[in-house]
Each structure stands twice: as C-alpha cells, then as structure tokens.
N, C-alpha and C positions, 0 to 999 in steps of 0.2 A: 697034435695040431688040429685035426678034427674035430674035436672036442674042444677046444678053445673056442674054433669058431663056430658051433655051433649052440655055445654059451653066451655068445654076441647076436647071434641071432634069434637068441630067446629072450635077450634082456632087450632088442629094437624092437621087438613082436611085444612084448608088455608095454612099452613105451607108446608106441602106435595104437594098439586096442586101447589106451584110458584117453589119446586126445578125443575120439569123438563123445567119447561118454562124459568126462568130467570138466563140469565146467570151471570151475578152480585151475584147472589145468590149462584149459583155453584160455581164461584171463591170464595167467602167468606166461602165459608164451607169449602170448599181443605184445603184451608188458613189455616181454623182455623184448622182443623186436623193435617197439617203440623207443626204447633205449639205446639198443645199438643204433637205429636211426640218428635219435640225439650223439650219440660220440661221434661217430662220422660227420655230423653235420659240424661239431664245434671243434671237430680235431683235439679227442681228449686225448691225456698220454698215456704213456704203455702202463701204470704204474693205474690209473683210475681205470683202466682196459678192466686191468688183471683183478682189478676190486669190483667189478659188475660182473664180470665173468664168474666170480667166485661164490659172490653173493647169489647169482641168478641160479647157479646152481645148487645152491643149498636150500632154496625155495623152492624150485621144481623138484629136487630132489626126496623134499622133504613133502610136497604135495603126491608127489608118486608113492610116497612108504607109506601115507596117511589116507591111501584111496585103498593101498593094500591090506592097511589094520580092519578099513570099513569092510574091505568085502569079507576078511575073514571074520570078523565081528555078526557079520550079518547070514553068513553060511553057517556057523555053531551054534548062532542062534537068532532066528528069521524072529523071532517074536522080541516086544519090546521088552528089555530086561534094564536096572538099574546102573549095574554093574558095566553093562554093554554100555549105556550110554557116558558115563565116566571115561571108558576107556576111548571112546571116539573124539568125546569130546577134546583131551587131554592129546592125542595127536591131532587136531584139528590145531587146539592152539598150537602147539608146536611150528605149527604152519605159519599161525597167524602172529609169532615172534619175530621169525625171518625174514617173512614181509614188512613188519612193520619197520626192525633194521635195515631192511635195503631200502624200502622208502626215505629213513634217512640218510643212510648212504649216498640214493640218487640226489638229493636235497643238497648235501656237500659238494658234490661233483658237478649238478648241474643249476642250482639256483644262480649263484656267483656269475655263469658266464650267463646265465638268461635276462639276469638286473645289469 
C-alpha cells in the first residue's frame, strides 16, 4: 500500500512541477476551467459532462507525455539535432489533434445552447 501511494505522489509531483513551466499546459487548464464554468452555467447533462471530461483529459494528458518526449529529447541531446526535431514535433501534434477535437467537441455541446 505504500508504495501505491507513494506512486500517486510522484505522478501529483510531476503534474505540479510542468504547471508553472509549460505553458501549453496552463492554456489547457484555463481552457478547461472555462468550460466547466460553461456546463455549470447552461446545466449541461451527465452524458456531455462525461464527454468534456474525457476529451479534457486526453489533452492534458497528452500535453503532459509531450512536455515529457521534450525534455527527454532535450536531455540526450541539448544540441539541435533533425531527428530530435521530428520527434518533438510529431508529439507536439499529437497534442495539437486533441485539441483541435475537443474544440469541436466543445462547438457541439456549447454553440446550440449559446445561438
């Protein structure tokens, strides 16, 4: 059991250390706060809940793996390399799929009640 949670508190501690550093990371959070603002305020249902929740996490989630590719990208090799840049780039999009799905995601869920 110790070790369970002290597994949890290495994965809050890497979570914690990239909000002040990455700002990718800070926009995705705003974001996501802004949004749950929006469901509270238009009383979305459990069912558009569970689809912001799920999208918001595969965004954040996917911005934390892709701050992790950077830095170990940039620790094996601090110098600019081709290869290095492929691979950053290549999780970066990845990032920047998820987002653009949950932009429209939020689009389905909250344009309708905003018009």
């Amino acid at each position: 059991m110790k070790k369970l949670v002290q597994s949890f508190r290495f994965a809050l501690n890497g979570f914690i250390k990239n909000i002040p550093t990455e700002r990718n990371l800070q926009i995705h959070l705003v974001t996501f706060l802004f949004v749950l603002a929006l469901g509270f305020y238009f009383s979305i249902s459990q069912f558009e809940w569970l689809t912001i929740f799920l999208i918001s996490a595969l965004v954040i989630s996917l911005e934390l793996i892709n701050s992790a590719i950077e830095k170990l990208c940039d620790f094996v090799q601090p110098d600019l390399h081709e290869k290095i840049k492929i691979i950053k780039d290549t999780a970066a999009a990845a990032v920047l799929v998820a987002a653009g799905i949950a932009l429209v995601v939020g689009g389905i869920i909250f344009l309708p009640k905003i018009l």
